[in-house]
MIBA-67239 format. One record per residue (C-alpha): residue number from 1; residue in one letter; x, y, z. Coordinates in steps of 0.25 Angstrom, whole numbers. Example, Ala and Ser with C-alpha at 12.3 -4.5 7.8 and 13.67 -1.06 7.14 Angstrom:
2
1;a;49;-18;31 $
2;s;55;-4;29 $
REM end
This chain:
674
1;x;338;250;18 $
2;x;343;248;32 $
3;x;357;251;34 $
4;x;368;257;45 $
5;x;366;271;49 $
6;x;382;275;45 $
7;x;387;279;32 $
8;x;391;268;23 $
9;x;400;270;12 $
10;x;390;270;0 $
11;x;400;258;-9 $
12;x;402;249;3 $
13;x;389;249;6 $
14;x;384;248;-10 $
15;x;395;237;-10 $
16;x;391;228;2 $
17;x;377;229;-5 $
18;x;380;221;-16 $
19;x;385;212;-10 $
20;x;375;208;0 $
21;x;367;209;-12 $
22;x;374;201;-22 $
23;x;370;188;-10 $
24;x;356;193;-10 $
25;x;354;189;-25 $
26;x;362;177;-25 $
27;x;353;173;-16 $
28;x;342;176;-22 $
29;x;348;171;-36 $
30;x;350;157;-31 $
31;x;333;158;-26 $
32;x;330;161;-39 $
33;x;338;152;-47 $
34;x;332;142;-38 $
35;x;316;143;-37 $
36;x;318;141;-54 $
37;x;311;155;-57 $
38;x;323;164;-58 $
39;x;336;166;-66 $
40;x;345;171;-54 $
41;x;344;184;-56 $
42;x;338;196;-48 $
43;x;334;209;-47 $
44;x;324;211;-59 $
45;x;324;198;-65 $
46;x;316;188;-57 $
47;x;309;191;-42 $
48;x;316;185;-29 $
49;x;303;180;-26 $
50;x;302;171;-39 $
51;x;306;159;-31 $
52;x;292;150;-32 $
53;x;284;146;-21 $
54;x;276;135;-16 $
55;x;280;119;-18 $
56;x;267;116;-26 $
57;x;271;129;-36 $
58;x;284;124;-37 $
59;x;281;108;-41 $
60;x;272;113;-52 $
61;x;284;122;-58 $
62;x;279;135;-53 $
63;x;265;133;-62 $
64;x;259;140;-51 $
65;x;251;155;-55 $
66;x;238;147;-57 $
67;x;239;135;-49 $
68;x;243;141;-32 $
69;x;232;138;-23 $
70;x;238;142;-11 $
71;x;246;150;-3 $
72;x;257;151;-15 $
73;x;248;158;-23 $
74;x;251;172;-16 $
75;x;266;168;-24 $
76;x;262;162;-37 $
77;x;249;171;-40 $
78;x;239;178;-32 $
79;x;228;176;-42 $
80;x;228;161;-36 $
81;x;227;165;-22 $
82;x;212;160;-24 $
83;x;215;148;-27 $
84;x;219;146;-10 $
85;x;206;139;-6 $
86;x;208;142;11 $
87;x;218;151;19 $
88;x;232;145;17 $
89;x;247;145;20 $
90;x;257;143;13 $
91;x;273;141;16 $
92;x;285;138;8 $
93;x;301;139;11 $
94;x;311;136;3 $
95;x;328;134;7 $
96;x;336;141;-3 $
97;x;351;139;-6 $
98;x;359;150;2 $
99;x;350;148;13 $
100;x;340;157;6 $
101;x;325;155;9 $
102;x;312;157;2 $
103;x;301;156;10 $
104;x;286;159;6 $
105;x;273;158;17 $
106;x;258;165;13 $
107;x;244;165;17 $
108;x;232;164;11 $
109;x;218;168;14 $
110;x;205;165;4 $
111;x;193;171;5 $
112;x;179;167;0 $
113;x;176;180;-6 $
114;x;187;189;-6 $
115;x;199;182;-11 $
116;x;212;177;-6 $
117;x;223;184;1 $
118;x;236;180;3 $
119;x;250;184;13 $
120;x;264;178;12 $
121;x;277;179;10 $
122;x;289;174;3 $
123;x;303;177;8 $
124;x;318;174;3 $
125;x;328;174;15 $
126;x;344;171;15 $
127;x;350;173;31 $
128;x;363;174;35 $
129;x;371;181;24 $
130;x;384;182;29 $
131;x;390;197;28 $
132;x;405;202;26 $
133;x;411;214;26 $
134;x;422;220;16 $
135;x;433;213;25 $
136;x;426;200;24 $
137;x;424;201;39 $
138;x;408;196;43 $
139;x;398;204;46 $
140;x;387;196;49 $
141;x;374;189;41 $
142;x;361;197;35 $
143;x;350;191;29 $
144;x;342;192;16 $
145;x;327;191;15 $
146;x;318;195;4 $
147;x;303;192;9 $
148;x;289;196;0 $
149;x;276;197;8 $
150;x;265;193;-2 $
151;x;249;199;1 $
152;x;240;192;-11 $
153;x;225;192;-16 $
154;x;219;185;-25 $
155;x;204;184;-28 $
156;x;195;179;-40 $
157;x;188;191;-47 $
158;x;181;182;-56 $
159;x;178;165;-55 $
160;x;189;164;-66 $
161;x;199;175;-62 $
162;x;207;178;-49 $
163;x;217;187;-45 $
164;x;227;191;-36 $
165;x;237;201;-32 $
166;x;250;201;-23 $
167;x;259;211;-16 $
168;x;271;207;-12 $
169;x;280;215;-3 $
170;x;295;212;-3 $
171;x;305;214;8 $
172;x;321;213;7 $
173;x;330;212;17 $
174;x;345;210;12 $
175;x;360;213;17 $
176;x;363;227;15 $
177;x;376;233;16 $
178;x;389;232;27 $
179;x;398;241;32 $
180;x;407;240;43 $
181;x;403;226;49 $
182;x;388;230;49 $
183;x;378;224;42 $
184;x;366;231;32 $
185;x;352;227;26 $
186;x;344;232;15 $
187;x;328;229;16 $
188;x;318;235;6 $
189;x;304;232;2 $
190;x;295;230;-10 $
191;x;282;228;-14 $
192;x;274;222;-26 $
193;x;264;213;-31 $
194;x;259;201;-41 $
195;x;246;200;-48 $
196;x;240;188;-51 $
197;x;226;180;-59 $
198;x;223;168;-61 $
199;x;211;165;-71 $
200;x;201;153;-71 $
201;x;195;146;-84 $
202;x;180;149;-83 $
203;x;179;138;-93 $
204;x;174;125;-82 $
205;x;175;114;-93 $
206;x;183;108;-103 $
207;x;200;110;-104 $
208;x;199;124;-101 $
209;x;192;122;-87 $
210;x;201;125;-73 $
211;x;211;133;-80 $
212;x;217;144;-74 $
213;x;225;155;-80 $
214;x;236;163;-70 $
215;x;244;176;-71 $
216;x;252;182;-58 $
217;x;260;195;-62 $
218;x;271;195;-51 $
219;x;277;206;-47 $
220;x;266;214;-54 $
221;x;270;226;-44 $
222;x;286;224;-43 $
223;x;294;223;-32 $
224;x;306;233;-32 $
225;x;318;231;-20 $
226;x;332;240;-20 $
227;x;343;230;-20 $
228;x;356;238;-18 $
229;x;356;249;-30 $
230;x;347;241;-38 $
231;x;330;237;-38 $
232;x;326;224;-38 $
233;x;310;224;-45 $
234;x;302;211;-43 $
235;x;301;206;-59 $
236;x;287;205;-64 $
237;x;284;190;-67 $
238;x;271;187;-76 $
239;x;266;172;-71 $
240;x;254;166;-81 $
241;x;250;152;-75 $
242;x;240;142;-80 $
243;x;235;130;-73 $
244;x;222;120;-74 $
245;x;218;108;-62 $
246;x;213;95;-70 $
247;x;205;87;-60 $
248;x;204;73;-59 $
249;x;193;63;-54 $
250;x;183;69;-44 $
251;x;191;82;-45 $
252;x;200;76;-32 $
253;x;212;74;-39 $
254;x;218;85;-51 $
255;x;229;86;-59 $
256;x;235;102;-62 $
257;x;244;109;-74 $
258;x;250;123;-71 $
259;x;258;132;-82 $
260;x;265;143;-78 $
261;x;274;153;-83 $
262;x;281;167;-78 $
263;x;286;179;-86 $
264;x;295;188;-77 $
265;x;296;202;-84 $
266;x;309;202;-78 $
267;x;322;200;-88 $
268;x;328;187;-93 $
269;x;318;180;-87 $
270;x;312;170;-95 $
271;x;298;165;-92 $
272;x;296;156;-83 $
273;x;287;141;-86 $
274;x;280;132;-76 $
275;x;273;121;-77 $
276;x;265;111;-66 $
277;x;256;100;-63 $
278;x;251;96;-52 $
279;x;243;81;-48 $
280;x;232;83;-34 $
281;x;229;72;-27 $
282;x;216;75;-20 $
283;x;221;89;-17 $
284;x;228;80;-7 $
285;x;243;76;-15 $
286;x;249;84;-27 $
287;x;260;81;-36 $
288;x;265;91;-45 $
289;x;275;93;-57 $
290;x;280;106;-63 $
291;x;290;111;-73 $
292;x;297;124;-74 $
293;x;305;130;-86 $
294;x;312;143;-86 $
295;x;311;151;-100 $
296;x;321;146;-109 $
297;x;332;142;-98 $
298;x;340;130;-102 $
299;x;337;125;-88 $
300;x;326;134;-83 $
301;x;317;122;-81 $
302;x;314;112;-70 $
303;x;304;100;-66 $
304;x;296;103;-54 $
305;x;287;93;-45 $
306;x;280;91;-33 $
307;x;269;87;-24 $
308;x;259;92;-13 $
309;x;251;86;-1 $
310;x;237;93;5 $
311;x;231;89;17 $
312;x;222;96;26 $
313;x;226;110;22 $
314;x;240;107;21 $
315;x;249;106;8 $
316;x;261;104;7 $
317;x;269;106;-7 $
318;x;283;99;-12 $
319;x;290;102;-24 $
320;x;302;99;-33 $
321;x;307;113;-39 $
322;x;316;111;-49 $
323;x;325;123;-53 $
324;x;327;130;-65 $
325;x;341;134;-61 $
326;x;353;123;-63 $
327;x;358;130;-50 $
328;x;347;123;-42 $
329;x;342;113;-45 $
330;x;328;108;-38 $
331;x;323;110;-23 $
332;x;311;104;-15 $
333;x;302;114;-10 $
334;x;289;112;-1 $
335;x;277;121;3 $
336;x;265;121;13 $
337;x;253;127;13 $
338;x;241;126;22 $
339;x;226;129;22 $
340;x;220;135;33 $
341;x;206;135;36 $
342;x;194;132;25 $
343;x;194;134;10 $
344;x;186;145;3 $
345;x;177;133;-2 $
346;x;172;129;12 $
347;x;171;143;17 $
348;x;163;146;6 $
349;x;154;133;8 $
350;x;154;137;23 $
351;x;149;150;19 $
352;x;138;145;10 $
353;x;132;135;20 $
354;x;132;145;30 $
355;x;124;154;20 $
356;x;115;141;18 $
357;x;113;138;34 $
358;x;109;155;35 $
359;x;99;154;23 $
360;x;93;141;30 $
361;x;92;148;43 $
362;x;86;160;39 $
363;x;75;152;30 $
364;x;74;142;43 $
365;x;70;153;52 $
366;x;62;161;41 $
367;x;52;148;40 $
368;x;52;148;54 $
369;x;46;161;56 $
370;x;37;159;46 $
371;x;32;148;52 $
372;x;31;153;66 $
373;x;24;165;62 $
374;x;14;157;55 $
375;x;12;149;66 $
376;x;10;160;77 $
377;x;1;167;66 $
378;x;-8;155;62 $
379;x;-10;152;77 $
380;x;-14;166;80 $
381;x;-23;167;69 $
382;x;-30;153;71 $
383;x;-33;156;86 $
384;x;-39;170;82 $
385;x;-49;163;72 $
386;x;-51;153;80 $
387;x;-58;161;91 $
388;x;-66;170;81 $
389;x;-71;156;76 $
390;x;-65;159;63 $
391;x;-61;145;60 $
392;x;-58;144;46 $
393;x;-48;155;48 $
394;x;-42;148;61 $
395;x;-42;134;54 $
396;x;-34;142;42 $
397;x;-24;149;52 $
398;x;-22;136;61 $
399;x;-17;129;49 $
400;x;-7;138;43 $
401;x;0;135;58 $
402;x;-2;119;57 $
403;x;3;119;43 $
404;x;17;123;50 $
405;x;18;111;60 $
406;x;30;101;54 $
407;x;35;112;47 $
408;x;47;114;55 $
409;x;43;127;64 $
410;x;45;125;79 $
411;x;32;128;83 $
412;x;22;122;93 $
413;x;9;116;85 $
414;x;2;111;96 $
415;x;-7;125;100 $
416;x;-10;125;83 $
417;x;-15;110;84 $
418;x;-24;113;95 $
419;x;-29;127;87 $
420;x;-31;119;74 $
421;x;-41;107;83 $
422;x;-49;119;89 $
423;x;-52;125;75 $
424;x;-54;113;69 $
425;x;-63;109;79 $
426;x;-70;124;79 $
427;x;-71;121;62 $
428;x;-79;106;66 $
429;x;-89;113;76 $
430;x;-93;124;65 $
431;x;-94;114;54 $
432;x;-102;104;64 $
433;x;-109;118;69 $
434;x;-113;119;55 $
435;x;-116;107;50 $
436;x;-127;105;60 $
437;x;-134;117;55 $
438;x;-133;111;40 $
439;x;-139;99;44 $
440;x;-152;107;52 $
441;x;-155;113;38 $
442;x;-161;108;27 $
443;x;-154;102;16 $
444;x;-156;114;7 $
445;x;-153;125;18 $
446;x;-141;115;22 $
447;x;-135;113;9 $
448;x;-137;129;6 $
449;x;-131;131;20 $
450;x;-120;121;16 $
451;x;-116;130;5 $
452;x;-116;143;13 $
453;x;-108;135;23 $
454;x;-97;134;11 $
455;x;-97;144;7 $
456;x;-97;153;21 $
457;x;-83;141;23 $
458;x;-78;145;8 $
459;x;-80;160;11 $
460;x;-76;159;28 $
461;x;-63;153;21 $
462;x;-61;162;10 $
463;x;-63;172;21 $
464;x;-52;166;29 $
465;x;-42;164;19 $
466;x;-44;177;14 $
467;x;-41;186;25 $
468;x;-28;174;28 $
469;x;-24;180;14 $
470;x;-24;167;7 $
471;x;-32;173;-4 $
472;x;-33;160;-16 $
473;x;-39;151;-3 $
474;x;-49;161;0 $
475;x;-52;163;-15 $
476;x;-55;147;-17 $
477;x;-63;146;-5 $
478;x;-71;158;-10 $
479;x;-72;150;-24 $
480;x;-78;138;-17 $
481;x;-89;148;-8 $
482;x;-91;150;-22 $
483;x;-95;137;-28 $
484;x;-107;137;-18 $
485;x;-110;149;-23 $
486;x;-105;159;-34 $
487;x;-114;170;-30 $
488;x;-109;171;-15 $
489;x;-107;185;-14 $
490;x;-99;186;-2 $
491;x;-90;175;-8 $
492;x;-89;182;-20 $
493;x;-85;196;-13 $
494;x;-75;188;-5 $
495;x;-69;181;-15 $
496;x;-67;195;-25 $
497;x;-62;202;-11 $
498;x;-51;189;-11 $
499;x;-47;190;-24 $
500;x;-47;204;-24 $
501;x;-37;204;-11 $
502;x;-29;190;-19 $
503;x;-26;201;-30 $
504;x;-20;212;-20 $
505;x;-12;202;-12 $
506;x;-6;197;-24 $
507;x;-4;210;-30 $
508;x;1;214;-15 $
509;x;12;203;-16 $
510;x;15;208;-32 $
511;x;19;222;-28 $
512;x;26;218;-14 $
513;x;34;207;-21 $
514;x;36;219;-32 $
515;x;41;229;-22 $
516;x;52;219;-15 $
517;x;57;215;-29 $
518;x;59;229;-34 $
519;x;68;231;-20 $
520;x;75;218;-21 $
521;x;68;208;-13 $
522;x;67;198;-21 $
523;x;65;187;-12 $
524;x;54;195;-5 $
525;x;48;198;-18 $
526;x;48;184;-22 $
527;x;40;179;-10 $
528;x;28;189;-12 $
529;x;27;185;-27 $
530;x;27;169;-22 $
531;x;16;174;-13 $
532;x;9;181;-24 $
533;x;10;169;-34 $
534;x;0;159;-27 $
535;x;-9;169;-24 $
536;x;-11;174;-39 $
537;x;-12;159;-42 $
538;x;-23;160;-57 $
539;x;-20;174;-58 $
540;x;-10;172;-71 $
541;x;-6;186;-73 $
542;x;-3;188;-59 $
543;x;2;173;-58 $
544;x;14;176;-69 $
545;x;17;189;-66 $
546;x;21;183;-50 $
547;x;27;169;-55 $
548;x;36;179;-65 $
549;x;41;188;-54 $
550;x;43;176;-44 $
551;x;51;169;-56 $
552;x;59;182;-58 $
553;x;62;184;-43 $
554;x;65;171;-42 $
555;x;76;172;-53 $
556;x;82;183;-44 $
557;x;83;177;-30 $
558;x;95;175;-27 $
559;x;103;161;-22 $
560;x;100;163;-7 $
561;x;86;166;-10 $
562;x;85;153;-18 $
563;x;90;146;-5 $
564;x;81;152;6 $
565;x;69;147;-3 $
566;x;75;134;-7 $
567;x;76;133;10 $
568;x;63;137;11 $
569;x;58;124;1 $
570;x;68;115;9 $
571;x;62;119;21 $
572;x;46;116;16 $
573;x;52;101;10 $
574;x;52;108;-4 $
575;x;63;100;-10 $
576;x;60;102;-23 $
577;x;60;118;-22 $
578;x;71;118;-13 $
579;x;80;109;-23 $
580;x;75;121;-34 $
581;x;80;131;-28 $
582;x;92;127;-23 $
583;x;96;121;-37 $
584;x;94;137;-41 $
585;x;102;143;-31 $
586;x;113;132;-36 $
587;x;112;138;-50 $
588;x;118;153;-44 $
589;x;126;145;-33 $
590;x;131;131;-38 $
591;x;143;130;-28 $
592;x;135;131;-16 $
593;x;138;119;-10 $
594;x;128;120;1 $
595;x;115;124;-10 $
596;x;121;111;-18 $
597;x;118;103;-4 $
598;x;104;108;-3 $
599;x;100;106;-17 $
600;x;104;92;-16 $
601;x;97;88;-4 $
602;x;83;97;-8 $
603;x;82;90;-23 $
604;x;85;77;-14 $
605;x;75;79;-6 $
606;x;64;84;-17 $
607;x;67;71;-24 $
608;x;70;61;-12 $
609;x;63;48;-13 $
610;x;61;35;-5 $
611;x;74;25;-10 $
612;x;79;13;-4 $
613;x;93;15;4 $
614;x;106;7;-1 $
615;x;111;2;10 $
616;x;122;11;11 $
617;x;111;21;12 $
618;x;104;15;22 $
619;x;116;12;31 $
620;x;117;27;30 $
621;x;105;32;34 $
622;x;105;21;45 $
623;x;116;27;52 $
624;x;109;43;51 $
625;x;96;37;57 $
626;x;105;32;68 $
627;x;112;46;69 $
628;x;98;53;69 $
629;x;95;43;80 $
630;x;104;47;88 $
631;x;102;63;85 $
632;x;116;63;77 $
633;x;108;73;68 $
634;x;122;77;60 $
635;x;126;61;59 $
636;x;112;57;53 $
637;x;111;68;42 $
638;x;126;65;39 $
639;x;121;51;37 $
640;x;109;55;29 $
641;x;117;64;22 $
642;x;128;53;17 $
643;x;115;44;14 $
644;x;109;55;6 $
645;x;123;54;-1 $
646;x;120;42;-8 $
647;x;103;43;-8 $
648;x;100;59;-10 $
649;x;85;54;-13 $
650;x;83;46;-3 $
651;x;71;51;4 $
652;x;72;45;16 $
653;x;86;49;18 $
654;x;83;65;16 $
655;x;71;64;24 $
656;x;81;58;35 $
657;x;90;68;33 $
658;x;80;79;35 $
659;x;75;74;48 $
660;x;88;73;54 $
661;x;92;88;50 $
662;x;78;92;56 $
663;x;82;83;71 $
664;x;95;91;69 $
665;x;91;105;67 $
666;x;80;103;78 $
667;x;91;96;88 $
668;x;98;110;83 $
669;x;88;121;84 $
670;x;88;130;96 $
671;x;73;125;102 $
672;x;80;111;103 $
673;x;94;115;109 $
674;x;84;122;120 $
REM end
């Protein structure tokens, strides 16, 4: 209370009171009577704040608790706060009679993950109140102003069920008392709060799909003001709303119906019925139709209508508010909102292809690696047999380096090539070397020789492959040494010493695989038991135990695991594979848009075939070859990507595609732009 610091005589002031007062609530009376949600009374009956909100609330009869999407929600039910798709603002005035104004202004801020948060304010103001004394003499104007600051949350707990919570804070600010040509004001404050749900059928066919079911508890936490002698407390009002979107065509178009009703726990307050509809046009134009009924009040009804037009995040709403109070009639009412920034869905997408690019990446440069590491290692090797005039063993090594060229590494083939000659022509001396001798010998001594020489190239092969660890090649090379002669002892020692290691290397990759599984690394433990699996290739017991632990792991990697090595096949041209496994990861992720992407263009791919173009097609195509001409990399694939539109299969298109995302990425990469 703010008041004069002299004494006041205790009746003139209680006096002056009541009648500053006594124009506060007609005022606010007439506001009542005119939004259609009061009776005209105050101070326990309805709240000062029950005037509606919101032009598009107001054409469909006030059916709003399950139906606001936008910055009205933080009013009508902070369950529906989710329902706002991007950060939004939201304005509405309204003129009342008196020179009264209601005035409403919020802000709302979606997250991706943590729900929506919502600030605004709705104020009633009346200026200018003229002030008398007892003599009638002027004293001067005060102003009245009752303003609530609104903080809301609302976030789904479940797919089917959000909820959401508001706490209000009033402030008043009224004429006081007078005495003695001076002017008074009183100010208090107050707080409370609402608390809101809204529930969503998880039925997804039939009649009983896209229902959703609405409570708000207004004024859950009451509101208590000193008003003169008396308190003012908030009433508690129970809204239950009910709504379902029918959509029409290709899902562009939809028609809506809303119910609504409210049960005040205040007295002589009857409940309160709504009812809407509401036609969108492209979510571009909206016309709407509500209707209103008060309890069993003889004239406690009115039609309500209106429309709506959206356009680049702009909406602006008009209605047709017909009162349920013969003392006014009907007014026009408009509101505007404003989306600012991108919706949750395309921060959501943003983030999901930026996960993707990452993954890509990171498999990208692992491949790399690999590859350089092998290069660099294969060289190395090749040189160091080469000059011991080991040349099985160099020929081996030179190769697993010249089966990298086309690949896609950066690497310089050109010291491997002349390697590779040097060995093969090292290999032609030594077999022309030898063949001489053969052909000095007898034919029995050659064709005895001739044996030995195979089974010395079988066994020098073995030998090789074995110390390289690829134990199966060595053990067939030993098994043709062996068709020469079953007897070979050394051949036969070496090919028990072979098998003896197969055994513990596969047993090695068992117990390692083991190990990373019992700690949780299940993508490590799957890549030792793939490299187990063809090394125990014949070896039954061995060979299901493996393919049974690969099937288990494999069931327990999880969605981005499934990419990396769908990546991996895409990156070897293994369409098929990469089509699988992207069609799994689509089973625990069916919304990822980007997956969808690369499931399409990998199965296209694994089933392209060579087809004649329409002409369409072929105009298409024609106009990306220019643009890959002219190293317009992002206009060619945007061509072949509009062909592919219309031809997915089309070989020749993909394989077009392909080549200029490769041009691109080197025109791109680091080694190019330097």
């Amino acid at each position: 209370m703010k008041k004069q610091n002299k004494y006041i005589d205790p009746a003139k002031m209680k006096r002056a009171k009541s009648i500053l007062l006594t124009l506060a609530l007609l005022a606010t009376a007439k506001l009542a009577a005119q939004s259609g949600g009061a009776t005209g009374e105050w101070g326990g009956t309805t709240d000062i704040f029950d005037y509606p909100v919101g032009a598009r609330a107001m054409a469909l009869g006030g059916a709003y608790v399950t139906v606001a999407d936008d910055p009205f929600s933080l009013y009508w039910n902070p369950a529906t706060l989710e329902n706002v798709q991007a950060m939004s603002l939201g304005f509405y005035h309204t003129g009342l009679s008196g020179g009264a104004k209601y005035d409403y202004l919020s802000y709302v801020y979606p997250t991706i993950s943590y729900g929506t948060f919502s600030a605004g304010l709705l104020r009633l103001a009346l200026s200018d109140i003229v002030s008398r004394a007892d003599d009638a003499s002027y004293l001067g104007t005060q102003d009245f102003s009752r303003t609530l600051y609104m903080v809301g949350y609302g976030k789904y707990l479940f797919p089917w069920l959000s909820v959401g919570v508001t706490v209000k804070i009033e402030h008043l600010n009224m004429p006081g008392y007078f005495d003695a040509g001076s002017l008074g004001s009183y100010s208090e404050s107050a707080i409370g709060g609402d608390l809101g749900l809204v529930v969503t059928s998880p039925v997804q066919s039939g009649l009983l799909r896209n229902w959703l079911v609405g409570f708000n508890y207004q004024n859950a936490v009451q509101r208590t003001m000193q008003l003169a002698d008396e308190r003012e407390h908030s009433p508690r009002n129970f809204r239950f709303g009910l709504s379902r979107k029918f959509y029409i065509g290709d899902g562009a178009n939809h028609l809506l119906g809303a119910f609504a009703v409210d049960n005040s726990q205040a007295e002589q307050v009857p409940n309160y019925y709504h009812f809407g509809g509401e036609f969108g046009f492209r979510e571009t134009f909206m016309l709407r139709l509500g209707y209103n009924r008060r309890g069993d009040y003889a004239d406690g009804y009115g039609m309500t209508w209106g429309l709506g037009i959206r356009y680049i995040g702009f909406q602006i709403d008009y209605s047709y508010w017909s009162g349920v109070d013969a003392f006014f009639t009907g007014s026009h009412r408009i509101s505007l909102t404003a989306d600012i920034g991108k919706t949750r869905a395309q921060k959501v997408s943003d983030r999901e292809a930026e996960q993707m690019r990452r993954i890509q990446e990171e498999a990208q440069k692992a491949i790399e690696d690999s590859r350089r590491n092998t290069f660099y290692t294969g060289m190395a090797e090749a040189r160091d047999y080469f000059e011991k005039a080991d040349y099985p063993r160099a020929f081996s090594a030179i190769n697993r380096v010249l089966v990298l060229e086309g690949t896609g590494a950066n690497l310089d083939f050109t010291a491997a090539h002349e390697l590779a000659n040097q060995i093969n022509e090292a290999i032609d001396r030594q077999n022309q070397l030898a063949l001489e001798s053969e052909i000095n010998r007898s034919k029995q001594e050659y064709e005895a020789e001739q044996q030995q020489q195979q089974i010395r190239e079988h066994y020098n092969k073995a030998t090789a492959l074995w110390e390289d660890g690829q134990f199966r090649d060595a053990i067939v090379e030993c098994d043709r040494a062996l068709q020469f002669d079953p007897q070979h002892k050394a051949v036969l020692e070496l090919r028990r010493v072979i098998d003896e290691d197969l055994s513990n290397k596969i047993a090695d990759l068992i117990s390692t695989a083991n190990n990373l599984y019992q700690n949780n690394r299940t993508f490590d433990a799957l890549r030792y038991y793939n490299d187990a699996l063809p090394l125990a290739r014949g070896r039954q017991e061995v060979e299901s135990f493996i393919e049974g632990r690969i099937k288990l792991l494999d069931n327990k990697l999880g969605f981005e695991n499934l990419l990396r090595r769908a990546i991996d096949y895409e990156n070897n041209n293994q369409w098929s594979e990469a089509a699988a496994l992207y069609e799994q990861a689509l089973k625990s992720n069916p919304n990822n848009v980007e997956v969808q992407r690369k499931y399409r263009e990998a199965h296209a791919r694994a089933n392209a075939t060579q087809m004649e173009m329409t002409p369409e097609v072929a105009r298409i195509y024609t106009m990306g070859m220019r643009a890959l001409r002219d190293e317009n990399y992002d206009d060619a694939i945007k061509y072949y990507q509009e062909a592919l539109e219309q031809q997915p299969l089309n070989k020749t298109i993909l394989n077009a595609l392909d080549y200029a995302r490769n041009q691109k990425r080197r025109a791109t990469s680091p080694a190019a732009m330097n």
